[in-house]
C-alpha positions as CSV (number, residue, x, y, z in Angstrom):
1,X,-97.4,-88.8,45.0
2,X,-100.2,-91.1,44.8
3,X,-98.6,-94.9,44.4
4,X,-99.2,-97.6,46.8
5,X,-96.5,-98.4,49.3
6,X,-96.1,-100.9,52.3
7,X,-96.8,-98.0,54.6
8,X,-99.9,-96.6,53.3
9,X,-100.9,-100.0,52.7
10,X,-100.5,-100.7,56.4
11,X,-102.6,-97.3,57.2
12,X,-105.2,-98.5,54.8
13,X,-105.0,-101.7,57.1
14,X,-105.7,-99.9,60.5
15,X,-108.3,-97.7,58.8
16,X,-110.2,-101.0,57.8
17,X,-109.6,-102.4,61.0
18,X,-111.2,-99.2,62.9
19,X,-113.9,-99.5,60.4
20,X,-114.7,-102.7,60.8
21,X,-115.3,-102.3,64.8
22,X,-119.1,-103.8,65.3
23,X,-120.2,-101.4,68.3
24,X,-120.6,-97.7,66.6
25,X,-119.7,-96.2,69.9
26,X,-116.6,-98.1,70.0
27,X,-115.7,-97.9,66.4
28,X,-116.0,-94.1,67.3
29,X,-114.0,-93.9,70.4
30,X,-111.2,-95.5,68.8
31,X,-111.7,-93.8,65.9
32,X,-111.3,-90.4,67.7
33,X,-108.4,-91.7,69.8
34,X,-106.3,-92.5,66.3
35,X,-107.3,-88.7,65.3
36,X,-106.3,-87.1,67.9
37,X,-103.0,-88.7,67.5
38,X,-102.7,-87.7,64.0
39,X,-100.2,-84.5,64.9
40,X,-98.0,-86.0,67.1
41,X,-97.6,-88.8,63.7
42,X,-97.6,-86.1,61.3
43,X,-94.7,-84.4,63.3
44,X,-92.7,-88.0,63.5
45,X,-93.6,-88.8,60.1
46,X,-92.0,-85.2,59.4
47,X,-89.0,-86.0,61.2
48,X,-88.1,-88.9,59.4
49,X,-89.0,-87.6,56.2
50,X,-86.3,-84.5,57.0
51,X,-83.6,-87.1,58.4
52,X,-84.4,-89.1,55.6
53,X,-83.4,-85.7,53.1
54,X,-80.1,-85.2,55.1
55,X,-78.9,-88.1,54.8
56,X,-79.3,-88.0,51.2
57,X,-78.0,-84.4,50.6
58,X,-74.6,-85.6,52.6
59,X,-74.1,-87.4,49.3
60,X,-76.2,-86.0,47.0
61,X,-77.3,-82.4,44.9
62,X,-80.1,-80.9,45.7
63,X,-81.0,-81.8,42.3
64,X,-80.3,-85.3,42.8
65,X,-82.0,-85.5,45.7
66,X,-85.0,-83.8,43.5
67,X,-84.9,-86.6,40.6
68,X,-84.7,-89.5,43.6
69,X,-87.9,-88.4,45.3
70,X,-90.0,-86.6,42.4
71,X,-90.3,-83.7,44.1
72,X,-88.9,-80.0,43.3
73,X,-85.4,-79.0,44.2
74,X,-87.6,-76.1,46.3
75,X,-88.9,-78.4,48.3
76,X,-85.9,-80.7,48.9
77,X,-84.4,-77.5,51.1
78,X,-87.4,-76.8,52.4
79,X,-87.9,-80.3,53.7
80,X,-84.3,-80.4,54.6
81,X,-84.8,-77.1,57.0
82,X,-87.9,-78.5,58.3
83,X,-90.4,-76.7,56.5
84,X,-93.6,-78.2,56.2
85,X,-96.8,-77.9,53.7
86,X,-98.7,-76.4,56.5
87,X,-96.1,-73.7,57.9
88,X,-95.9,-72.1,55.1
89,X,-99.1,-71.3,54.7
């Protein structure tokens, strides 16, 4: 999925805010500070994603819920049992 939205509109925001810190060490700092926050939003941004699912499949096939979102019917139940990309690697 690669179209703009608000919210990665808003990252794309703070990323040229971070960048466009004048002192290199601070732009770094702060930079590092945002990364090593980047699990803790991946996992909230997970949670959301999954509550998000569930609330849909209370309604809705897992087929349905597939069409809605573009994604494969797979990865609806995956998403909806809290699988993510990375742990199923």
């Amino acid at each position: 999925m690669t179209e703009a939205s608000p919210a990665v509109d808003a990252i794309r925001s703070v990323i040229a805010d971070l960048a466009a810190i004048p002192d290199p060490a601070d732009r770094a700092r702060a930079v590092g500070i945002v990364l090593d926050a980047v699990p803790d939003l991946q996992a909230g941004l997970r949670a959301a994603r999954q509550a998000a699912v569930i609330e849909l499949r209370a309604t809705r096939t897992l087929a349905e819920v597939a069409d809605i979102l573009g994604i494969s019917v797979p990865r609806v139940s995956q998403i909806a049992s809290g699988v993510s990309r990375n742990s199923r690697k």
